[in-house]
FIVEX-752266 format. One line per field, with one value per residue (C-alpha): x, y, z. Coordinates in steps of 0.2 Angstrom, whole numbers, plus 5000, padded with zeros to 4 digits. Layout:
% FIVEX-752266
u = (X / ...) $
v = (Y / ...) $
w = (Z / ...) $
% end
This chain:
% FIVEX-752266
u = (5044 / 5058 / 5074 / 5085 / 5078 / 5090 / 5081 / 5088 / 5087 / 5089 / 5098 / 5106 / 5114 / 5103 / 5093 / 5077 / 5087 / 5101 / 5088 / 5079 / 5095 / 5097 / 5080 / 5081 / 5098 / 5095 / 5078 / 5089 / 5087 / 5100 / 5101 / 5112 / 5113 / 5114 / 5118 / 5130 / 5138 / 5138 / 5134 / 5148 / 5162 / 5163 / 5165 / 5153 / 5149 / 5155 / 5136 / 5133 / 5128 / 5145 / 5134 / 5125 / 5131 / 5136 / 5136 / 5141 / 5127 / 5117 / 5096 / 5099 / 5110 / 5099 / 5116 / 5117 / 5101 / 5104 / 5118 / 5112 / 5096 / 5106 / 5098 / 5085 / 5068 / 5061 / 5066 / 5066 / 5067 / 5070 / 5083 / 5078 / 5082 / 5071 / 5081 / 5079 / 5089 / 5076 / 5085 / 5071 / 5080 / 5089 / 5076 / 5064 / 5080 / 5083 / 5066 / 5057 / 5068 / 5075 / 5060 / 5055 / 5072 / 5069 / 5057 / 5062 / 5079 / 5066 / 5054 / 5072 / 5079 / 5063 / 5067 / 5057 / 5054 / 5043 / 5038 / 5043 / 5041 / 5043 / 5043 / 5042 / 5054 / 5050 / 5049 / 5031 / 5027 / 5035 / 5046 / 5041 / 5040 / 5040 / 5035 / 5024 / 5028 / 5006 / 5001 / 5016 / 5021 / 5013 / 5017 / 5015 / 4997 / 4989 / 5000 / 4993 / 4976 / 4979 / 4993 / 4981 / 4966 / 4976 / 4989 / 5003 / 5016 / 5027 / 5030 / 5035 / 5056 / 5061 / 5064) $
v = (5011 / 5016 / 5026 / 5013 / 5000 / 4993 / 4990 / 4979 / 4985 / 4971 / 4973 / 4989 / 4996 / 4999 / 5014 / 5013 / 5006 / 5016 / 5030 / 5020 / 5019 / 5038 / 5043 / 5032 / 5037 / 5057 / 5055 / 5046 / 5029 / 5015 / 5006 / 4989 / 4983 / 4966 / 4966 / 4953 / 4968 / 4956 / 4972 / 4982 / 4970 / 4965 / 4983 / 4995 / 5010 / 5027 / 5033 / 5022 / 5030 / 5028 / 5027 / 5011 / 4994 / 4985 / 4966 / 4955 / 4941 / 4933 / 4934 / 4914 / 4909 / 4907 / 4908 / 4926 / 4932 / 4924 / 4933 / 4949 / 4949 / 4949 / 4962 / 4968 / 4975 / 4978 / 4972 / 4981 / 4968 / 4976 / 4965 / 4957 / 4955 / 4960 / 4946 / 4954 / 4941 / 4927 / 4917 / 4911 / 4900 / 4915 / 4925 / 4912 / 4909 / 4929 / 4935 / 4920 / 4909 / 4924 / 4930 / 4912 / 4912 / 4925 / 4918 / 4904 / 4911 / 4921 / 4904 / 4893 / 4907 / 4912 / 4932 / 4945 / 4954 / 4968 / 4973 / 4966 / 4978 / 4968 / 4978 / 4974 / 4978 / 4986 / 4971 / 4973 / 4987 / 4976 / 4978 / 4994 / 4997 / 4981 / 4975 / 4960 / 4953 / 4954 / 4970 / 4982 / 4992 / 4989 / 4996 / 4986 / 4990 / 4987 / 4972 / 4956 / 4960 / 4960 / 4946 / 4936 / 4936 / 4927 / 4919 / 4926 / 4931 / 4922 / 4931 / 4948 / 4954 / 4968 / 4983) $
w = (5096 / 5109 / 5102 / 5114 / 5103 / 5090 / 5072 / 5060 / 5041 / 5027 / 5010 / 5019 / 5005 / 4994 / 4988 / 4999 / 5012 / 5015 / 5015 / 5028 / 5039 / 5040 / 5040 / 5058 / 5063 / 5061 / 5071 / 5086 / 5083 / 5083 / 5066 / 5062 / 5045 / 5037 / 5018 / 5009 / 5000 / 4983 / 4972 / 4981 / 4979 / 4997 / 5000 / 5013 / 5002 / 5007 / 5007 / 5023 / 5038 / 5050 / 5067 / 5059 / 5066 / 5052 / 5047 / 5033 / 5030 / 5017 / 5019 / 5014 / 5028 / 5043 / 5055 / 5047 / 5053 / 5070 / 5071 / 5064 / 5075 / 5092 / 5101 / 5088 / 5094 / 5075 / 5059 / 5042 / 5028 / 5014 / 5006 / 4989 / 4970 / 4956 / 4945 / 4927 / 4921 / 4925 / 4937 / 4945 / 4958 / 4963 / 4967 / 4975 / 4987 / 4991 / 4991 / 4998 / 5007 / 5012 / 5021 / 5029 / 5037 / 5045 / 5054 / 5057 / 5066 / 5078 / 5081 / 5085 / 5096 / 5104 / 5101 / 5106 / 5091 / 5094 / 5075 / 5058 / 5043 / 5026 / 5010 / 4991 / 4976 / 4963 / 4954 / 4958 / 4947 / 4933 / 4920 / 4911 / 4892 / 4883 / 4866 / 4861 / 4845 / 4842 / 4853 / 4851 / 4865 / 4881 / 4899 / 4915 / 4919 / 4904 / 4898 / 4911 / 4905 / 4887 / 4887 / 4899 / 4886 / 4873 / 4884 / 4877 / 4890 / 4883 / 4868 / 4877 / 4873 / 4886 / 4875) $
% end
């Protein structure tokens, strides 16, 4: 990848992001963000690195990314929601929806994106402690196995 080549990083303030943004900055790279700043009030945070380009948009809104990918060589997606709270529609649109947009903005434009880096949440590594109400305390890597022998997800309460 060429350091005149402008990479976009998704969901750019949060906490692996903004410490992808720097990490490409200090090595000489130019950086633009996109990030719909809803858990900052509609606010940039003060930790953002001031030589990244920075833009207001929403993973959701294909018009966002259109705007937000002018110019871009490599995309960092790293926006997302882990959705603790069990809005399932939410989180479909943000982290599915989310990603298809993407690619559809690049298909409709016909942009030459050289490299497209999509990355996880944590909300892979599940939820952490949690107690069933049959097995006791379980931890994400032991619990689908044991809830999935008696089919009993359902019955799990965050502790």
């Amino acid at each position: 990848m060429k350091k005149d080549n402008l990479i976009l990083i998704t969901g750019g303030t949060g906490c692996i992001s903004s410490h992808t943004v720097y990490k490409f900055i200090n090595n000489g790279y130019k950086v633009r963000i996109m990030d719909n700043l809803l858990a900052h009030e509609g606010r940039w945070p003060s930790y953002i690195n001031k030589k990244a380009q920075k833009v207001i948009g929403d993973v959701t809104n294909i018009k966002d990314w259109e705007r937000s990918l002018e110019n871009v060589s490599v995309v960092i997606h790293l926006a997302g929601t882990m959705d603790f709270h069990l809005e399932f529609s939410r989180f479909f649109q943000i982290n599915t929806v989310g990603t298809v947009n993407l690619y559809e903005a690049v298909v409709k434009n016909k942009l030459n994106i050289e490299k497209v880096v999509i990355a996880s949440s944590q909300f892979v590594y599940g939820f952490g402690r949690w107690r069933c109400q049959k097995h006791g305390i379980l931890y994400p890597k032991e619990a689908p196995e044991k809830l999935k022998k008696e089919n009993i997800g359902s019955s799990m309460l965050n502790m």
